[in-house]
N, C-alpha and C positions, 0 to 999 in steps of 0.2 A: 873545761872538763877534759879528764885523760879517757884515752879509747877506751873501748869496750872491756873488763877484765878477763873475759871468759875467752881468751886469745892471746898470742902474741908468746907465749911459754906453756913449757912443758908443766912448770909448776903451778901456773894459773890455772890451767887446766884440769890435774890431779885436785885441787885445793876447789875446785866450784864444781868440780863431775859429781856429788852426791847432794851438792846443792840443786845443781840443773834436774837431777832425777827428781828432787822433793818436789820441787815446782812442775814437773811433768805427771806428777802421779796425786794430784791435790783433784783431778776429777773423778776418779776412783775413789776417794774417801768419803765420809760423812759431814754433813755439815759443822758439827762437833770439832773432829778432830782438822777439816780444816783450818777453823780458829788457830785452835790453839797451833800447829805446824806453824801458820805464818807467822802467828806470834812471835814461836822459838825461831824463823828466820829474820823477823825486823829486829832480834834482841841479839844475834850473832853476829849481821852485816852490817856494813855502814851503808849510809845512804846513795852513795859513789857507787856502789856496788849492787845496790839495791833498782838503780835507775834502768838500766834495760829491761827486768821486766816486771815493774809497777804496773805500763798499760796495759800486759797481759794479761797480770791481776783483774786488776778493773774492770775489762771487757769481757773476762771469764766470769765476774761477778752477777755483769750486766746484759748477759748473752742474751740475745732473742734472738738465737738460735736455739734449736734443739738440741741440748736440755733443756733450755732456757736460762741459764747461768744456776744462779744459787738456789731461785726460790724464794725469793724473801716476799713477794705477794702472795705466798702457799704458808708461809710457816707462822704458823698460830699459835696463839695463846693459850694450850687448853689446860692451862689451872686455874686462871679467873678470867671474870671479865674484862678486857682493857678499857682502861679508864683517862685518857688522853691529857687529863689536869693533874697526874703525879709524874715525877720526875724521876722517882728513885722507887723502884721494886724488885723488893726480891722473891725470886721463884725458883722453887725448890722441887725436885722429885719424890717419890717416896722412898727411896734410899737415901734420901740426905744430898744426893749431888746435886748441881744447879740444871736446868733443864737447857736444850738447844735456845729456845727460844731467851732466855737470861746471856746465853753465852754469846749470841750471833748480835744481839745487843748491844754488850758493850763492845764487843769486837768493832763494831761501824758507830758508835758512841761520838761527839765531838772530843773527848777526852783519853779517847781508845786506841788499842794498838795502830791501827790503822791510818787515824789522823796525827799522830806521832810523825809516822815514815812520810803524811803528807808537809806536817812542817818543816820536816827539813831538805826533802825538795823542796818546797817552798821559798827556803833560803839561800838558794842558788839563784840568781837570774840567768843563767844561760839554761836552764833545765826547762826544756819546755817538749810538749805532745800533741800528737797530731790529732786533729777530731775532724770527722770527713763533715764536710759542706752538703753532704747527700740528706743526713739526717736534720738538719735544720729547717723549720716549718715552714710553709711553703710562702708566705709573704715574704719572710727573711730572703727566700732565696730569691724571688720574684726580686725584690730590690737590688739584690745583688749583682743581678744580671743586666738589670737598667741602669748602671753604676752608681745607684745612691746606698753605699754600704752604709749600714746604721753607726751610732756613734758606737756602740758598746762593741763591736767588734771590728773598731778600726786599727787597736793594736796587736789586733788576734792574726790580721791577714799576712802572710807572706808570698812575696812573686815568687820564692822556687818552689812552693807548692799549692797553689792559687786556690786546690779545691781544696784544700785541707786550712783548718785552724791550727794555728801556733799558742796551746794554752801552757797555760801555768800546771801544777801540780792538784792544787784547791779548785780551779778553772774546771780541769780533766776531770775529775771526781764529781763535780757539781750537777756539771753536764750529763755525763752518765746517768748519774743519780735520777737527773731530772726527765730525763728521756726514757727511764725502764717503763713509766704505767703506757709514757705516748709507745711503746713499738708494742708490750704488749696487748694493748687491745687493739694494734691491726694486724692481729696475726688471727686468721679466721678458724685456725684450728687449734690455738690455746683454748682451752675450756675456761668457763668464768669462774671466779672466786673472789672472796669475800675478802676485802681489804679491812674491814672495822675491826678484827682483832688482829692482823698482819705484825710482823716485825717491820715492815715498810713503813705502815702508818705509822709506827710507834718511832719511826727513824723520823720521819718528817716533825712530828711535835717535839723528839728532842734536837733536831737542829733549830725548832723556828722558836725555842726556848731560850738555846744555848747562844745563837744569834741575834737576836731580838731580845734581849732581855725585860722580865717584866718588873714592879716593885722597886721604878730608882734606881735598879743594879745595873752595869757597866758589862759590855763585853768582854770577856775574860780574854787577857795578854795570850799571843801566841806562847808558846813553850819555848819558841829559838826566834826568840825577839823577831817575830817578824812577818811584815806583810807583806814583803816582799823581798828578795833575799838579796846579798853579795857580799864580799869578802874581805876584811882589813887584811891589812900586813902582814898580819900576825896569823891570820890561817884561820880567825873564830871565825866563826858565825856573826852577822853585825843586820843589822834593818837598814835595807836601802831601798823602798820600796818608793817611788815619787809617787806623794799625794796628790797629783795632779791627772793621773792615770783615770779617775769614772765622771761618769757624765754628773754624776749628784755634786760632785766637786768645784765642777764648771759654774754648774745653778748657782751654789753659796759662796764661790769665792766673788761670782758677780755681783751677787745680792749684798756680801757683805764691800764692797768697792763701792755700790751706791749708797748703804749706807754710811759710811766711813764720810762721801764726800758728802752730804747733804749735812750732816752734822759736822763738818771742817766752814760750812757755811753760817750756819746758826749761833756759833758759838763765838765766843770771846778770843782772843788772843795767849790770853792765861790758860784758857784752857782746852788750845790746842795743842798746847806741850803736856797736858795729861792724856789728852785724848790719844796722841800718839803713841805714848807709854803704854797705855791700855790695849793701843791694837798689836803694839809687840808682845806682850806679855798673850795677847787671846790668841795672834800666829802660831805662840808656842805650843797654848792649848791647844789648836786647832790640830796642830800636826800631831803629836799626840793623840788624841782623839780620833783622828783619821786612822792611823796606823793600826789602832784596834776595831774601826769601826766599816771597814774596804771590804773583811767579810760578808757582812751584814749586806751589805749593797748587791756583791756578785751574786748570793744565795737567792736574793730575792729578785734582781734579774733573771736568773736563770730559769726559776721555776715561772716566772711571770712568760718568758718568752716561751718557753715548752709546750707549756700548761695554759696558759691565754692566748697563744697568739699561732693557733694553727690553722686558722681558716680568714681570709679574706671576706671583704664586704664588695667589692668590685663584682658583681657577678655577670652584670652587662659585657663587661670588658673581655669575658672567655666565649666560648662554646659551649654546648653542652655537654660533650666526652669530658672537653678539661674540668667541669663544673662537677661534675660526677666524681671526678678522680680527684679534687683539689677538697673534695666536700669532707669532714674528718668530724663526725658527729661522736660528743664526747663521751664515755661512757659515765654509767654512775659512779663507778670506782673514782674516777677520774673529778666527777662534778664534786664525790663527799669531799675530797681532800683539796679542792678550790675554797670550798664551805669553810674549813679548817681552816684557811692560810686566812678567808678574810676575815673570819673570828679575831685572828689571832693579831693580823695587822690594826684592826678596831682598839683592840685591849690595847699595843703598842703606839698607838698613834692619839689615844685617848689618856699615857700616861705620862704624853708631855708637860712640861711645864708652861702657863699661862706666860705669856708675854705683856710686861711691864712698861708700856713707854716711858722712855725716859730721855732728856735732852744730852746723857753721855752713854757711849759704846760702851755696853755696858759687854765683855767675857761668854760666850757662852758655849755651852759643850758641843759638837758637833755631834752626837749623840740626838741632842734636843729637836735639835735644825732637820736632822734627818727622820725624824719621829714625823715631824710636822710636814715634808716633803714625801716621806715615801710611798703614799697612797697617788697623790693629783701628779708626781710625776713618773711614778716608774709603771702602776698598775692601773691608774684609770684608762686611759687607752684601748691599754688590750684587752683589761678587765670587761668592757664595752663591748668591743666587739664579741667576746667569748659570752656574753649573752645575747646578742642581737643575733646570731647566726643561730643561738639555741633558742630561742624564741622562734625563729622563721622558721628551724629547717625539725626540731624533735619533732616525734611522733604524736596521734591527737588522741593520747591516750594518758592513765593514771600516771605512768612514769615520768610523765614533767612535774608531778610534783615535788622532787629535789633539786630541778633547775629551779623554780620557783621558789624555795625554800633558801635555795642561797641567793638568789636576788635580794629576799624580804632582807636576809641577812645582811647585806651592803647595805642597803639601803637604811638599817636602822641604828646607826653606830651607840645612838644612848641607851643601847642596850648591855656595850661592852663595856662599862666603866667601873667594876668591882673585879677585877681577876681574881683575886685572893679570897675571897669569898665563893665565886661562881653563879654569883646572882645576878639573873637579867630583872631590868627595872623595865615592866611591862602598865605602869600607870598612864592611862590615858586622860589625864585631868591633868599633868605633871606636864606643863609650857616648856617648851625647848631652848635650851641655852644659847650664847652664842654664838659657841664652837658649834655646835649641832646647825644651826640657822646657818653658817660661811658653810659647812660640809655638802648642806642642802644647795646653795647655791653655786658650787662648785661641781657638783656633780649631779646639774639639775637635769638631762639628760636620763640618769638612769630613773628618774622620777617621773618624765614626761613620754619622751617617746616610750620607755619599753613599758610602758605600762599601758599604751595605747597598745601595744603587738600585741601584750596579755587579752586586751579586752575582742580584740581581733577576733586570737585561738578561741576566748571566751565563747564567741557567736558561733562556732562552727561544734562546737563540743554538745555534747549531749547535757546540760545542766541537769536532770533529772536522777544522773548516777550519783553518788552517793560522793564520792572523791572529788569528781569535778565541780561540784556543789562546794565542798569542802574547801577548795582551792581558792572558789571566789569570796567566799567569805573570809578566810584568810588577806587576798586581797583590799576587801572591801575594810578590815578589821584596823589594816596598818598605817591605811592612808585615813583612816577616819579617826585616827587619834588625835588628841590634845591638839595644837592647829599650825598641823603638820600641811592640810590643804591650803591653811592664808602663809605661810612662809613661800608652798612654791609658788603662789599666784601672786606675791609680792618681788620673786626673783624672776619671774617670767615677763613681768610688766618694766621690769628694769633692762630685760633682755631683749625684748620685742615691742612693738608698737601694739596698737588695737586692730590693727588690719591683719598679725603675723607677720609682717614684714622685718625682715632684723634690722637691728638699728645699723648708726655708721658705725662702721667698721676701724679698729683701731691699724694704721697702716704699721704702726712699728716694731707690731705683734710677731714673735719669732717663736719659730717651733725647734726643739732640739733633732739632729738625726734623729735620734733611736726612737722618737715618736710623740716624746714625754712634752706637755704643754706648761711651756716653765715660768707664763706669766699670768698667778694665778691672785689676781689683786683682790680686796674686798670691795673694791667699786664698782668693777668692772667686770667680774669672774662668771656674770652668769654669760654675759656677751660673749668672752671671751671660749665659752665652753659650750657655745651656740657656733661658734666660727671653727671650736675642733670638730664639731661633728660634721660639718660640711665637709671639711677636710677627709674626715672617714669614710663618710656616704657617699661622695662622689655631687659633682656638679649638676646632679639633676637632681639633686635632695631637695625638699621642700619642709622646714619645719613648719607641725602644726598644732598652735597652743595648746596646752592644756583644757584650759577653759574659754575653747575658742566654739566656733558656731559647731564647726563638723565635729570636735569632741563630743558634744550634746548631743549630736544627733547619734551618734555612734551610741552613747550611754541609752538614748531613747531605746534604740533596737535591742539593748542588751537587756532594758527592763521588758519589752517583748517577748525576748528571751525565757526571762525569766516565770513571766506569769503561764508561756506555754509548757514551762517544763512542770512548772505548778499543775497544771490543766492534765500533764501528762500524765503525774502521779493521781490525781483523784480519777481518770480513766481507768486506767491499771487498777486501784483498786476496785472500781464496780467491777471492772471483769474476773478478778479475785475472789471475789465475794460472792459472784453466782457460781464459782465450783467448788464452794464452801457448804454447797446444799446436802444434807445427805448426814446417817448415820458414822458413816466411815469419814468426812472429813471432820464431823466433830470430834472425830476418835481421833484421829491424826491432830487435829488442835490442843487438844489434850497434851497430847505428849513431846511434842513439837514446839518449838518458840516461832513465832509469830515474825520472823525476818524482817519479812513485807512491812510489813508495819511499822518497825523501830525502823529500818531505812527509810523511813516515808516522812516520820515523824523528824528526823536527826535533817534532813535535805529541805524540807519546809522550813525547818527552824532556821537554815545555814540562807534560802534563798531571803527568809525576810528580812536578816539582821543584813543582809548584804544589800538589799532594796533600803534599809534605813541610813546605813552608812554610804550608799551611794549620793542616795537621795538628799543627804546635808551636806555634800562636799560641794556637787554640782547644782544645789539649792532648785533640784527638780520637785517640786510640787503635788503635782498635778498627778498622783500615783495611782490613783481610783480608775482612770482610764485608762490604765494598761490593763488591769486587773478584768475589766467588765466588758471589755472589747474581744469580739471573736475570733478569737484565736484555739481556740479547745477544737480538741481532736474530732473531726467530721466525724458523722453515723454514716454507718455503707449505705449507697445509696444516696447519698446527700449528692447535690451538685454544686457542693462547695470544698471539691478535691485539687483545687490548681492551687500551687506554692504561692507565699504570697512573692509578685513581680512589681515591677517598679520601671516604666517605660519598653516592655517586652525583655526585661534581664529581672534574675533572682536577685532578691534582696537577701544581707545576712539573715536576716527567719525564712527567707522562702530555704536557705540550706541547708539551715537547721531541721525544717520539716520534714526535706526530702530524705536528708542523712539520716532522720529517726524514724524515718513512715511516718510520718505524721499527716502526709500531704502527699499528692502522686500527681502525673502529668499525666493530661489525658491525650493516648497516643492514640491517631489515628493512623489507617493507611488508605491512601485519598486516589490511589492508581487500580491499575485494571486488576481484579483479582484474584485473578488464573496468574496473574505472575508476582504475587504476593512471596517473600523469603518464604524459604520451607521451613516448618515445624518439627521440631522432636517427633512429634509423635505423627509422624508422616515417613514413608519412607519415599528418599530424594531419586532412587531409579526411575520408580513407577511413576514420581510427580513430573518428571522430564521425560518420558517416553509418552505416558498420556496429553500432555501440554501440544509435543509435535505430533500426534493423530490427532487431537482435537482442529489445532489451526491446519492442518490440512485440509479436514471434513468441513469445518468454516469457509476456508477459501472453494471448495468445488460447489457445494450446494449451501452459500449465506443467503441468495437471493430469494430459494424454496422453501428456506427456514423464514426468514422474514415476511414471504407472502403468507406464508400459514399460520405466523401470528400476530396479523394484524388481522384477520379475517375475522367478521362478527358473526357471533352463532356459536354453537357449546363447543364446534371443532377448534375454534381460533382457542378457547379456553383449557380445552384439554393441552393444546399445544406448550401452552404457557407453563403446565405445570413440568414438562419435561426439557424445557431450553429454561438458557437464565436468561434474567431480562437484560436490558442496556444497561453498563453502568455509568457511575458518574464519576466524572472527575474534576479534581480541582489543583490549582500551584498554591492559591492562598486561602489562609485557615477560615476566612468570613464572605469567602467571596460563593456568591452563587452558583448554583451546580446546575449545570447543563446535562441530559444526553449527548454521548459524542459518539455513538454507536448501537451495533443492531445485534439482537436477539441469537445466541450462538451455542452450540455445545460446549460442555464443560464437564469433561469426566476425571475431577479432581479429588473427587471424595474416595473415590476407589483404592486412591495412593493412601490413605489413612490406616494405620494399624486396626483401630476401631474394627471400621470397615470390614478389612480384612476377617478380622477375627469373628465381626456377625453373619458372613456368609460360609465362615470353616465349619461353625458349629449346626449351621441350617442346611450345608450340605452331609456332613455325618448325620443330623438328627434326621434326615430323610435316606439316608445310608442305611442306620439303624429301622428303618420305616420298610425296606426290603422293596426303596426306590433304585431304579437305573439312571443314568448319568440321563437319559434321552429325557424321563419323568420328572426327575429335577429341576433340568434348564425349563421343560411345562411351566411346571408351579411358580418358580421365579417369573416368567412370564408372564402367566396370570395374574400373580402380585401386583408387580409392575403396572398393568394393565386398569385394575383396581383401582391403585392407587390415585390413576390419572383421571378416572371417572369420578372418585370420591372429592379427590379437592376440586374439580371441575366444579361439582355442583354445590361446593361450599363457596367457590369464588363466586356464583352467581349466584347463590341465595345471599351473600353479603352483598351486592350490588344491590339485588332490589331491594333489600330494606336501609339501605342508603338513599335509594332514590324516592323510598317512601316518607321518609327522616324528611 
C-alpha cells in the first residue's frame, strides 16, 4: 500500500481539502443525506484513497458515544409493520420520495453502497484495522490473559499492537455491527427503545438472509472475486484468500481425511483411482465453495461471540466486586434478536441435505457440511452458557418470559422446517425424525439441566399469577409432546449409568480453541456433550439425570407448588366474594368485567394441563395427594403458621409460602425485655434515658422491691401490679424457661408515642377543667393509686376461685 494521500503535495492536498471537509461535517447532517454523501464519496474515490477513513466511518456509525453514532436502534419503521420474512420492501412517503428508513437500508444492505467499499478492501490483504481487545467479552479476554487465545482470533493478533486486533475490512464492520446492541445497553443513561421495528433488526435479518441462504440458494459471489484479497501482475483485483484461514475449515478438512482414508481401506484397487479422481475434482469444489461460504462463518462467529458469550460460568473462581462487575444481564432487545438468529439457524441447518451412505466419496458442497456443522460447533457452547447464566441470574418476575421463549425455541427445531411457508408444525402426535432424535442427543443438556434451573425458578415464583402460570404450562406443553420425554431418557441412559455417574470417558476426545466441540458422533454424542458441560461448569459440576431420584423429588415439590397456588386462588376468591356484598358492588359488577375471575379461570386451567403433562413425563401417579394434603392458606389464628421445614431449613414451598404470605415465622424475642430493639412507634431518647434511670433504681433498692413482693397479704399484691415480674429466658426455641431474676421497675411504656399522646390529652382535658399543674399530678395519683387497689383484688379474687376449682 502507498502512504497516506492526504499528504506528501501540495496537490494532494488541494484535490482531498473538500473531501476531508465532507467527511468532517457528515455529523451535522441528516441521516438521509448522510447516505446519500457517502454514496457520492465511495462512487468518486477509489478504495486506496478511501482506506484512512473507512474506520472513522464505522466508528461514527457505531458510536456509543454521545450521540450515539447513527441511531439505527431508534429509526423505525412508521409506515407499516416490520415483518422480518420479506426481503425486499418498498417504503414510500407521502410525497412519493423514499423514506430515511428505505434509504439507510439499503445504504448497510449486503448489496449496498457500503459493502461495495467493503469488498474492495476486502481485496487487498495488507488492509487491515485495528479493533481494541477492551471491548471483547469478558471470557475472551479472561483467556487471553491466561495465554489460551481462542482459535478464531489467532490470525487477528499482532505483537506491535498486542491490545488491538488486526482485522480484515468484513472482520471490522462485523464486529462493530455486532457489538452496537452489547455497548448500548451498558450505557445506564441511553433510554430504552424498541428494536422490533428498528432498521437494526431489519439489518440483522437481511444479513442472516443474505449470508445463510435459505431454499437451496448459494451465497451470492463477492463483487471483486473475493474472500480475501491480493494482487496479480497485472494490477486487477484477484482472490487469494487461503481457505484454510477458520476453524469450521479445520473440522472438515479433518473429517474429510478420515473419510477419504477409511474408504481408501474398503475399497477395491480399481477403485481407488476413481476415488481419487473424485476427491480432486470435490478439493476444487470445496475451494470454491469455501471462497463464497468464509462470510457465512465470520458473520456468525461474530455475533455468536458478542451476543452469547459475555458472561462466564466460573463464578467460584472470582470475588464478589469482579462477579458484580463481570455480571452482563442481557437485555430484551438483545434476548429478541438471539431468538431471531436461532430461528433462523433452525430453518438453515434444517435445509440440509440428508446424507446418503455410500461406499464412494461421493462430492459435496461445503455449503451442506457447514449447514450441518454450524449449530454443535460454532453456537452450542456459548449458546449454553448465554442461557444458563439467564436462567440463574434474571429476575423472578414476568420478564423471563422471552428468555424462556427462546429456549423453547432451540430446543424445538422441527418446528423450523417450512421457511417458505412460515409455518411451525406444532403436532404433538407427529413422532420425531431422525435428524430431530441426533439434535436431541446432541444437545441433550439444554433439555436436561436447564430445564431443571426452570423448574428451580419454578418453586420460588408465585404460580398463582397469571404469566407464571402461563410459563409453566408452556414448559409442561413442549416436553410433553409426541415422545419427545422417551428420546431424552433414551440419550441419557446411553450418556449416564443408573446411579448418574457418567460413563468412561473417551480419552481421544479434542476440543477446538475457540471452544466449539468438534466430535459430535451418533454413538457417542450424548457422552460426549455430558463431558463439554463439565468442561463449562467447572470440576465441581455434578450432572443430575433427568429422570433420576432428586429430579422426582424436585417435580414432587413443584406439584406442591402447584396445588398451593391452586389453594391460593380459591382463598382469594372467598375473600372476593365477601366484598361483593352490597348494593354498590353489584353495581360495579354490572358494569365492570369480572378480572378475578377470567384470571382464575385461565391459571387453573394452565396449572392442570401442566399437572397432566408433568405427570405422564415423569409417570407421577399418585396426584390426589398433592391436591388433598394441607397445604391451603392457614385461617388467622390457626397454629399452623410455620413454613413448611425439612430438618430445621425451608423447603422449596416453605419459600414459596414465605415469598407469597402464605405462611409466617413465628418470631419470638426470648431476652430481657426492657432491652428489647426499639419500635417505630416508640421514641429511641426517652427509651434510653428511661432504661438508665430504671437500672439505676433497680440497682440502689432491688432488694426492697423484692422483699415487698414476695410478701403475702393484699400489700405483696398491690405491689405486683406496679413492678414487672421476673422474666424468663431462654438460648433454645423448646428448651424450658427458668426465672433468672427479680421483680424491677420498668418505665418503658412512657417512651411510647401512644403514651405520650394519652397523657397530652388528659393533661389539657383537665387544663380545659380550670385544673392546676399541682391538681393534675393529684388526679393522676389517685388514678394510679386505684388502679393498684382494683387489680389487687382482681388478682385475689382469681386466686380463690382457683383454689376453690
Amino acid at each position: 500500500m502507498s502512504s497516506s494521500p492526504f499528504v506528501n503535495s501540495q496537490q494532494n492536498r488541494d484535490r482531498f481539502s473538500p473531501f476531508l471537509e465532507r467527511i468532517n461535517r457528515l455529523p451535522t447532517l441528516a441521516v438521509r443525506e448522510r447516505c446519500q454523501d457517502l454514496q457520492s464519496i465511495f462512487n468518486q474515490y477509489n478504495y486506496k484513497e478511501l482506506k484512512p477513513i473507512f474506520p472513522k466511518i464505522v466508528e461514527h456509525i457505531f458510536s456509543h458515544i454521545e450521540p450515539y453514532g447513527w441511531g439505527l436502534n431508534n429509526l423505525q419503521d412508521t409506515t407499516s409493520r416490520y415483518n422480518p420474512w420479506h426481503d425486499v420492501r418498498l417504503r414510500s412517503s407521502k410525497d412519493g420520495m423514499l423514506s430515511d428508513f428505505k434509504i439507510v437500508r439499503d445504504f448497510f444492505s449486503p448489496s449496498g453502497p457500503l459493502f461495495d467499499l467493503i469488498y474492495k478492501l476486502q481485496a487487498d490483504p495488507a488492509v487491515r484495522f485495528e479493533f481494541s481487545t477492551e471491548y471483547l467479552p469478558a471470557p475472551t479476554k479472561d483467556s487471553m490473559k491466561q495465554g489460551a487465545v481462542p482459535q478464531f482470533y489467532m490470525t487477528k493478533l499482532s505483537y506491535l499492537a498486542p491490545n488491538c486486533l488486526q482485522l480484515s475490512a468484513f472482520d471490522f464492520y462485523m464486529f462493530h455491527f455486532a457489538y452496537f446492541i452489547i455497548s448500548m445497553q451498558s450505557l445506564q443513561q441511553q433510554p430504552l427503545c424498541n428494536l422490533e421495528n428498528s432498521v437494526y433488526t431489519c439489518l440483522v435479518e437481511d444479513y442472516l438472509n443474505f449470508f445463510l441462504p435459505l431454499g437451496g440458494r448459494r451465497v451470492p459471489p463477492a463483487p471483486y472475486t473475493g474472500a480475501s484479497p491480493g494482487y496479480s501482475q497485472s494490477g486487477s483485483v484477484t482472490q487469494t484468500r487461503p481457505i484454510h484461514g477458520g476453524v469450521l475449515w479445520c473440522y472438515l478438512q479433518s473429517s474429510r481425511q478420515q473419510n477419504q482414508t477409511s474408504f481408501l481401506r474398503q475399497t477395491h484397487n480399481t477403485t481407488l483411482h476413481r476415488s481419487a479422481s473424485i476427491c480432486q475434482s470435490d478439493s476444487h469444489l470445496e475451494s470454491i465453495g469455501q471462497q463464497e461460504n468464509w462470510r457465512s462463518e465470520v458473520m456468525v462467529q461474530v455475533l455468536a461471540e458478542f451476543w452469547l458469550n459475555q458472561n462466564s460460568l466460573f463464578y467460584d473462581q472470582k470475588s464478589f466486586t469482579q462477579q458484580v462487575r463481570a455480571n452482563v444481564l442481557p437485555s430484551q432487545d438483545l434476548v429478541r434478536l438471539v431468538r431471531m438468529l436461532i430461528k433462523h439457524l433452525h430453518f438453515f441447518a434444517n435445509s440440509a441435505k440428508e446424507v446418503v451412505p455410500s461406499p464412494y466419496h461421493q462430492p459435496e458442497e461445503p455449503l451442506e457440511e457447514f449447514k450441518r456443522c454450524v449449530i454443535p460447533l460454532i453456537v452450542q457452547k456459548k449458546l449454553y452458557s448465554f442461557f444458563r447464566h439467564g436462567f440463574d441470574r434474571w429476575p423472578l418476575d414476568s420478564s423471563f418470559r422471552l428468555m424462556l421463549e427462546t429456549w423453547l425455541s432451540f430446543i424445538q427445531p422441527w418446528r423450523y422446517l417450512e421457511q417458505q411457508q412460515h409455518t411451525f408444525t406444532e403436532d404433538k402426535d407427529q413422532p420425531l425424525t431422525n435428524r430431530c432424535k441426533k439434535f436431541v442427543a446432541e444437545n441433550l443438556h439444554f433439555y436436561t439441566i436447564l430445564y431443571q434451573e426452570y423448574v428451580q425458578r419454578a418453586l420460588r415464583q408465585d404460580l398463582a399469577a397469571p404469566k407464571n402460570a402461563q410459563m409453566l404450562y408452556r414448559v409442561g406443553k413442549v416436553f410433553g409432546q409426541a415422545d419427545l420425554h422417551s428420546v431424552i431418557e433414551d440419550a441419557e441412559v446411553k450418556a449416564t449409568d443408573y446411579n448418574g455417574v457418567l460413563m468412561d470417558r473417551m480419552s481421544n476426545t479434542q476440543v477446538a480453541a475457540s471452544g466449539s466441540f468438534l466430535t459430535l458422533t451418533t454413538s457417542s454424542s450424548s457422552v460426549s456433550v455430558l463431558q463439554q458441560v463439565a468442561e463449562i461448569e467447572g470440576p465441581n459440576f455434578r450432572y443430575k439425570p433427568l429422570f433420576g431420584i432428586e429430579s422426582r423429588q424436585m417435580m414432587e415439590q413443584l406439584f406442591k407448588c402447584m396445588s398451593q397456588a391452586k389453594a391460593t386462588l380459591q382463598s382469594n376468591e372467598n375473600q372476593n366474594n365477601k366484598h361483593k356484598t352490597g348494593f354498590f358492588a353489584w353495581l360495579s359488577g354490572l358494569m365492570m368485567d369480572d378480572d378475578f375471575g377470567n384470571d382464575r379461570a385461565k391459571v387453573e386451567s394452565y396449572l392442570e394441563y401442566s399437572k397432566s403433562f408433568f405427570a405422564k413425563i415423569f409417570q407421577i401417579e399418585d396426584m390426589k395427594d398433592y391436591s388433598t394434603m394441607a397445604w391451603s392458606t392457614p385461617s388467622r389464628g390457626s397454629d399452623q403458621q410455620a413454613p413448611d421445614m425439612s430438618a430445621g431449613e425451608l423447603t422449596p414451598l416453605g419459600r414459596y409460602q414465605l415469598a407469597n404470605g402464605l405462611r409466617r415465622c413465628n418470631v419470638t424475642y426470648g431476652g430481657n425485655p426492657d432491652l428489647q430493639p426499639i419500635r417505630t412507634y416508640e421514641n429511641k431518647h426517652l427509651v434510653r434515658l428511661l432504661n438508665r434511670v430504671c437500672t439505676h433504681l433497680n440497682q440502689v433498692f432491688g432488694e426492697e422491691i423484692k422483699y415487698l413482693c414476695i410478701r403475702d397479704g393484699f400489700l405483696g399484691t398491690i405491689a405486683y401490679q406496679y413492678f414487672q415480674p421476673p422474666y424468663r429466658q431462654s438460648t433454645q426455641l423448646n428448651e424450658t424457661l427458668q426465672p433468672d431474676n427479680n421483680p424491677r421497675i420498668c418505665l418503658r411504656f412512657l417512651a411510647s408515642y401512644r403514651t405520650i399522646l394519652y397523657l397530652l390529652i388528659f393533661f389539657a382535658f383537665l387544663y380545659w377543667m380550670d385544673f392546676s399543674l399541682f391538681g393534675a399530678v393529684f388526679v393522676l395519683f389517685v388514678i394510679l393509686v386505684l388502679y393498684g387497689l382494683i387489680g389487687a383484688c382482681f388478682q385475689k379474687m382469681t386466686k380463690q376461685r382457683s383454689h376453690v376449682d
